[in-house]
Structures are given as C-alpha cells and as structure tokens.
N, C-alpha and C positions, 0 to 999 in steps of 0.2 A: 575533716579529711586529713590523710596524713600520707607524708610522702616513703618512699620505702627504707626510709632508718627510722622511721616513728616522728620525725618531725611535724608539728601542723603547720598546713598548708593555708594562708588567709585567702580567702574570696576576696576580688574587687566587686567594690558597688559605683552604681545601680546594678549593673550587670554581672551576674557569675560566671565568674570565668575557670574553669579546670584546667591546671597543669599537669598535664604527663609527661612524664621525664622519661625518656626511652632512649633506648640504649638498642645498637644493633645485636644480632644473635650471637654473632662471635666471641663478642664481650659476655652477653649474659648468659650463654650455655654455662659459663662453669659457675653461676648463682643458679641455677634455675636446671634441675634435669630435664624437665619438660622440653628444654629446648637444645638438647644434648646431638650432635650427628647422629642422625637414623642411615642405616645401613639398608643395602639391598645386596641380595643372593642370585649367584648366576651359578646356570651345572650345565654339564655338556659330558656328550657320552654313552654307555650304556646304560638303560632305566626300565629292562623289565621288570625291577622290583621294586619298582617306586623309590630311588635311593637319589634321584635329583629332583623329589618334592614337587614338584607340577600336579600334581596329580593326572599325568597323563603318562601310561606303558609305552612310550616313544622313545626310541635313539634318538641324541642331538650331535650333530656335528659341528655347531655352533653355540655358542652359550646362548642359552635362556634361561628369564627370571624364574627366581622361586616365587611364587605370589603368597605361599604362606608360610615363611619363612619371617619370625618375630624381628621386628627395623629395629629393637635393642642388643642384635645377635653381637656377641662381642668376639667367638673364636668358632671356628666350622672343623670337623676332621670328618674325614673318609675310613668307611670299615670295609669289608668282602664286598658286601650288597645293601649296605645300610651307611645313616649317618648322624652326624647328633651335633648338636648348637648349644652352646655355653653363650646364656646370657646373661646382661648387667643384672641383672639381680638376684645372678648365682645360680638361678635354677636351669633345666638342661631340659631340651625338648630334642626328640630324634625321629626317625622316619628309614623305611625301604624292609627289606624282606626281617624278619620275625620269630624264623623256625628254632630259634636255639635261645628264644628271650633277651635278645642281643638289646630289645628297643628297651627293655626297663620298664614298661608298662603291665606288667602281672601279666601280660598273656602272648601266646605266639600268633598272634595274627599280627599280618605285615599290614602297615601304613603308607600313603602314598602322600602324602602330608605332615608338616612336623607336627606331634604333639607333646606339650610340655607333662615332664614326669611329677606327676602328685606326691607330695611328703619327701622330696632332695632338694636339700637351699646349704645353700654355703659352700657352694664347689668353686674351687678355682680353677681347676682344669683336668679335661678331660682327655684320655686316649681310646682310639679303636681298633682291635685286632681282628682278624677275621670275623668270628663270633661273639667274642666277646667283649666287654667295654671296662677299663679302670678309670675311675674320678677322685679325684683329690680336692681333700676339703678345706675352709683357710684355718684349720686344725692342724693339719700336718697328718691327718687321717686317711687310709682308701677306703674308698667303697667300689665294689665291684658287681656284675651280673651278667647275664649269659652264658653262653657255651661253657662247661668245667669236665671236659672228657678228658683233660691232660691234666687234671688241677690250675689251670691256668687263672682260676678266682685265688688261690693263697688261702682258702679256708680250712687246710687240711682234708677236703675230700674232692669227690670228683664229681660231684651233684652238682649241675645248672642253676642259677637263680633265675627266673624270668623277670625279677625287680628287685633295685640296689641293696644291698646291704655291704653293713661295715665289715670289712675283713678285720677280725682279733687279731690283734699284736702288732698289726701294723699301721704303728703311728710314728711322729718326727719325720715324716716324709717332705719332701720338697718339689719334687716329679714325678711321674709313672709314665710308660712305655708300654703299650702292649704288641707285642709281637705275634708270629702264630703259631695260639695254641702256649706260649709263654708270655711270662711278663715279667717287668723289669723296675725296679724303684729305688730313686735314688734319697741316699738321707740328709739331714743338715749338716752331717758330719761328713760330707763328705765320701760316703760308700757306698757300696752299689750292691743292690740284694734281687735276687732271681729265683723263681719259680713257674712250673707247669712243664712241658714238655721239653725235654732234653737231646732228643738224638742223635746230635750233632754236636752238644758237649756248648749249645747255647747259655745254659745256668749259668757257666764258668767255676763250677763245684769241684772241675775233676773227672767226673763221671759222664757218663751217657745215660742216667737212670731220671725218670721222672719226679720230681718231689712237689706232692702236693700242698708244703710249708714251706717259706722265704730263706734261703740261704745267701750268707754273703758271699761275692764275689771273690774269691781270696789275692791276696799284692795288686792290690788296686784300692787308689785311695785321692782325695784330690782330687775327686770328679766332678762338673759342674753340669753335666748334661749327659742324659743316656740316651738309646734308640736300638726301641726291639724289630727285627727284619719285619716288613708288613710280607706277609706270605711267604717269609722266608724262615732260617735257621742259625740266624747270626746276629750278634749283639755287638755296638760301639759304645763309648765312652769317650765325654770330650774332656780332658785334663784342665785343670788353674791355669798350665804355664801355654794353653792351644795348641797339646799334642791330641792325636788319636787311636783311640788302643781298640781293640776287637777281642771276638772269639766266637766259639762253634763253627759252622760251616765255612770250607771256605775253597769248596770243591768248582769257584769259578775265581779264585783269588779277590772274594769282595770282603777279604780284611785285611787286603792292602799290603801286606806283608812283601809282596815281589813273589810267596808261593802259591802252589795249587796247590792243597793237600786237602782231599774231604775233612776232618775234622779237628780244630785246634780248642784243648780240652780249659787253657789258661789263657789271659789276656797275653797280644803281641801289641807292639807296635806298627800302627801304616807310614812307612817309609813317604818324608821330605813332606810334609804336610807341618806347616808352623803358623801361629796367630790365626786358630780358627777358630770361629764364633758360632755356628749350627753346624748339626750332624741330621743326617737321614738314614733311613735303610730300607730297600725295598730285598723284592725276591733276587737275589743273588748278586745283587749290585749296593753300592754303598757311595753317599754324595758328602760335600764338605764345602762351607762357606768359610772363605778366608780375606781380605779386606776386598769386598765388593766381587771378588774371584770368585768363580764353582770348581769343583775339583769333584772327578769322577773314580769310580774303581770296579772291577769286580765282571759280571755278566754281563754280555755285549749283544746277545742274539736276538732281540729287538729291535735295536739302536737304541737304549735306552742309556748309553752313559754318552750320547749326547756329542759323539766326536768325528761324527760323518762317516761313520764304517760299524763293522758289526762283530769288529775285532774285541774279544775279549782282554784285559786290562789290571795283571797281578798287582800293580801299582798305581797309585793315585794320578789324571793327567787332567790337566788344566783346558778348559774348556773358553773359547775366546767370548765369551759374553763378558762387559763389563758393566759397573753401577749394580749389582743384584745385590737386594735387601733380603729376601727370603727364599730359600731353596723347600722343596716338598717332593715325596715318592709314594708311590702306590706301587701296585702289584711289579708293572714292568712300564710306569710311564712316570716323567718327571714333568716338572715343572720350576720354575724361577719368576718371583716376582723385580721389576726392573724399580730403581727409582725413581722414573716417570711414570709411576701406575702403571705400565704396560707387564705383561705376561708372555714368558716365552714357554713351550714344551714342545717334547719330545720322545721318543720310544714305541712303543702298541700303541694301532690307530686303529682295532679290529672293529670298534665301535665309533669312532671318530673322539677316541676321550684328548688326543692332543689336541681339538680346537679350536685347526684352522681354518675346517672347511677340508680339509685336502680327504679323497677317499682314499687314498695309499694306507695299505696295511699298517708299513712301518716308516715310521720318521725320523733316518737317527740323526736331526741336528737339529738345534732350536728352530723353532717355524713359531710365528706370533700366533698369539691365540687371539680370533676375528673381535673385534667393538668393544674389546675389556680397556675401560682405561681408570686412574684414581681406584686403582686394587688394593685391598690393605694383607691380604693374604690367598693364597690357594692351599686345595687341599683333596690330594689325587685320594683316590678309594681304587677300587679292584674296575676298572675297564671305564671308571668314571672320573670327575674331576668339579671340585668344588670351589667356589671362590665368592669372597665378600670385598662388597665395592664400598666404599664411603666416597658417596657422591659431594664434587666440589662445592663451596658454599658459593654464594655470587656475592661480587666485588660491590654491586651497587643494587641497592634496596629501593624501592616505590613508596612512598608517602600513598597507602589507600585513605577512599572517599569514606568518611564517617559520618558527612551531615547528613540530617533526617534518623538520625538511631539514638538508642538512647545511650546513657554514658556506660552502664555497663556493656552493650553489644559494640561500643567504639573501642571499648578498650581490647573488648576479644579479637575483633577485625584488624586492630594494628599489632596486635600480637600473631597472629595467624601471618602476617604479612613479614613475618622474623623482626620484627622488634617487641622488645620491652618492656613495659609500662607498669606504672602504679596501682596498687589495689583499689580498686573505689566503692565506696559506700552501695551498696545495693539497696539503700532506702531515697536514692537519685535515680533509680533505673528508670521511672515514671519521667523523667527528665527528656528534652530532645535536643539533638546538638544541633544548630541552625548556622553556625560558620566555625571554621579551621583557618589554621595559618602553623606551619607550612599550606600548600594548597595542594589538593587532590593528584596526585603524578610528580612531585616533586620528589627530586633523587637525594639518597645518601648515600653515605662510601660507606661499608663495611666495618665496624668498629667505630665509628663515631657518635657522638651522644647527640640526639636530635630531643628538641623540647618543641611539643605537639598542644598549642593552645585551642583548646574547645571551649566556643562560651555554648552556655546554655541558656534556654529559653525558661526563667524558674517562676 
C-alpha cells in the first residue's frame, strides 16, 4: 500500500492496521476536482418558455431552484426568453424558447431543462442577445448561432444557424457582447469591432446601415471591456485609464453624455464616471461599477436606474448601495450582487423578475431579492432573472462510522463525508474494519489534516 505521493506504507503486526491521511475539503478541492464547490441555480420571474429551467410554465416571484441545472456551472447569462450555462469543462448547456435556434442544439424546439450542446468544448465565455448567442473560445475564436436577420452572426449573411459555428476571420478575440440584433467583440489589442444591426448608428461605423461583416470601431482604442444594449440600441466601452465611452442610441441619454439626442454615430464620453471596473447595458439605460459604487444613466420609466423616481438621467448618478461586487441588466430590470452574498434589484416587476416577493409592477429602488444568500453572480434575461449560489462550505466536519465495511467502502464513506483520503488497494476490499480512532462523530475544523487509523480484521 502506498500513501498519496508513492510512498510505502508498513503494516503493523500482528494486527494490520491502515493509515489514511485525510485532509479536509477545502484543502483537497484544489488536488482533487472531484471535490471542487458544486454550485446550485436559483431564477425567479417570467417562465412561460422554460427560460428558469424548472421544467415547470410558472411565474416566480421568489427564486427557485434550477434542479437541472449542471453543480459544475461556472458562469449563467440571460437572453429574450432563453438561457445558457458555461461549464468547467468548457462546454455550454442552454434552455427556454427555441424559435430562432438561439439553444444551439440543431433544432427549434424549445427546452424547459438545460441541455449540454454536443461537439462545443473550449469555450470560455459566452453572451446572449435577444436571439441570438456569441461564445468565445480559449483560442481567441467566436462561434456564433441563432437569429442572423440583422447579420448579427458576423458570417457575412443573414442566414440563422440553429448550432454553433465558427465565424471566419474572427479570431484574437478576448470578449464578445451581444446586443439586439448586434454584436460587439473586443480584441487583445485593444479594439473594438461591431456588426448586425445598425440603426441607431450602434456599430460605431458612421453609418446607420447594417453590415453583415465585423467593422472596427473607429477613435477608440484602449478598451478593456464592451457591452452591447440587451434589447436595446447602444454600445459602451470601458477604457485602461476607468473612463466610459458609448454610441448609437441615445434618445433617453443612456450614453451618458448629459444629451438627448436619438442617434450618436461615434464614440462620446459619459461625463464624471472614473476608476470603473464593469459596464452594463440594458434597453435604454446603461450601469457602471466603480470601487464597490453603482452608477446609473439613461431611461428611467421603470424605475430601473434604481434612484427612487422614474426620472430619466442624461448623466451618470450614484445610487446609495455600498460593498457591490457585480452589477447585471436585462431588458428594464437590474440587479447588484452585495459582498455579503446578498442580491439587491430593481426596475419591471411585471413578472416578479426583481425577487422580492413584492407584486408592485415597478420597483425603482433596490428591494432584496427573498433567501439568496453566498451569490457568486446574477444574471437578468428579458422579464427573468438568473443567479448561481456557491453554497458555504462548513467550518467543522464529522469523523463518519466505517466499522463493519470494508476498506475500500471506508475510504468512499470518509470521502463522501468531505474528506480525503488515500487510494487503497482493491485486493483488501474482502477485508473488514472492526475498530477506528478517531471515533465515530468526532469533529474536525475545516482545513485541517486528520489521520483516520482503521485496523483490519486480515
């Protein structure tokens, strides 16, 4: 027998005695994926299309679990009426309505369940725009599918894909965006390239004209992060130095500028925004994280920027939540993850997608979202709202009963119990353990190395 760096283990005589060296979870998830945090899925919301995975056609006004939602989901986003799950092993499972191939699965029937997409591995991240979906490969590759009535695939036409493929030419990528009906990708140089629908002068080309090919952005450079409107017509940029630049729409002043103008055809700057770290964009409103700060801008007839009134907002205002780690937007509902795990949103409650419980239409000021707590993300869709929890680990672990089994089913049962332990010989399985020490309910702290003496009966 050998312990887990190859060392051999001596047996004492008369009696054989087995050492297993165990080691709490905390310590051994990063040796051992097996025992990595599993994650659980909470949606709340609208869900006539199956787009909060229950497989049940039910509104929630309170978060409930996804029950088939993969525990190694590592990232969630919200589309129209769909949704899709980046997991650790790269690959991408989705779910909710179908009609435009938005799911990736060759066909348009809608899902009320995730399921994982066959033949796409090595995605590192994905976006969802109304219809359709961009993923990014750890290539620096897109692959793109659904909806393409605007060209918003980048294939050079306007043909739909119902399942991924690689869009030509575009590679060296580092982010993608999809907006609606557009999209947006950013390079490792620094640049920001746009295509699909235009009419609002969202490409940043110039123009109002659609291009079914990637044009760059032009006087913009130094970007480190984009955001195409989710149901909107307007495009942000977050700079190296934590400025934030826009264009297209901006007929409720959500690019910040201080103007109304329907259409701005080149990047501006959003006035008094400094050391920002995420950008969002919904339909006509636009958010910004700045040290633990939210900062709102743009369309107000929700309450969706979030400032107790339904006042529209040509400039960026500061919203009194403090500690927020991650900012998100859907159609006209936000949301803010807290650094206590907790969840605040606000905006359209026509479905109950803020949360709280409250049946009130509109909510314009954070109100907490009901039992969410150790959040690691949300992620609003169109009337919905998604969120993955990474449940706390516990501070102190149980020494389970092993005697009466044999050595390999002790080693499974203390490992199932979040600890550790050594491979052992499967030609001892005929073996039975007839006493322990530690003893059966005896406590360990969380990270500390316990050594579990089993003799056997040989």
């Amino acid at each position: 027998m050998f312990d887990f760096i190859g060392r051999p283990v001596r047996a004492v005589l008369p009696t054989a005695v087995l050492t297993f060296a165990l080691t709490a979870v905390a310590t051994a998830s990063h040796a051992d994926p097996a025992l990595a945090p599993q994650v659980l899925g909470y949606g709340w919301g609208v869900n006539g299309s199956g787009q909060l995975g229950d497989d049940k056609p039910i509104d929630h006004r309170v978060p409930t679990t996804l029950p088939g939602l993969p525990s190694d989901t590592r990232r969630i986003v919200g589309g129209a009426e769909f949704a899709i799950a980046l997991l650790a092993d790269t690959t991408v499972a989705t779910w909710g309505a179908n009609y435009a191939g938005q799911l990736g699965d060759g066909t348009t029937e809608p899902r009320s369940m995730p399921v994982r997409l066959p033949g796409l591995s090595g995605i590192v991240q994905v976006s969802a725009g109304d219809f359709h979906v961009l993923a990014l490969d750890s290539g620096g590759d897109v692959w793109a599918w659904g909806d393409n009535v605007r060209g918003q695939l980048g294939d050079g036409t306007t043909v739909g894909h119902p399942a991924p493929e690689k869009v030509p030419g575009l590679t060296g990528f580092v982010q993608v965006s999809a907006g609606s009906r557009f999209s947006l990708g950013l390079r490792a140089d620094g640049t920001v390239w746009a295509w699909g629908a235009n009419d609002s002068g969202q490409l940043g080309d110039g123009t109002q004209q659609d291009s079914a090919y990637p044009h760059r952005v032009a006087d913009l450079g130094d970007v480190t992060q984009v955001a195409g409107a989710f149901g909107g017509q307007h495009s942000l940029a977050l700079r190296s130095d934590g400025t934030v630049w826009g264009w297209g729409g901006n007929y409720f002043g959500q690019l910040g500028d201080g103007r109304v103008v329907d259409t701005v055809l080149a990047p501006v700057q959003a006035v008094g925004l400094a050391g920002v770290s995420q950008i969002v964009a919904g339909e006509g409103s636009s958010l910004a994280l700045a040290g633990g700060r939210v900062w709102t801008w743009g369309g107000n007839y929700f309450g969706q920027l979030g400032d107790g009134t339904f006042n529209d907002h040509p400039s960026p205002i500061q919203l009194a939540l403090l500690g927020v780690t991650q900012i998100s937007t859907g159609y006209s509902q936000s949301a803010a993850v807290l650094a206590d795990g907790t969840v605040r949103s606000w905006g359209a409650n026509f479905h109950g997608e803020v949360g709280s419980g409250s049946t009130d239409t509109f909510v314009p000021a954070p109100a907490s979202v009901r039992g969410l707590t150790s959040v690691a993300s949300v992620a609003p869709g169109f009337g919905f709202d998604l969120a993955l929890v990474t449940p706390r680990q516990p501070t102190v672990l149980l020494v389970p009963d092993v005697t009466g089994t044999s050595v390999g089913d002790a080693f499974q049962r203390l490992r199932s119990a979040g600890l550790f332990g050594l491979r052992v010989d499967k030609d001892r399985d005929c073996t039975r353990v007839v006493s322990q020490n530690p003893r059966p309910g005896a406590r360990t702290s969380l990270g500390s190395v316990v050594t579990v003496h089993v003799a056997v009966d040989c």
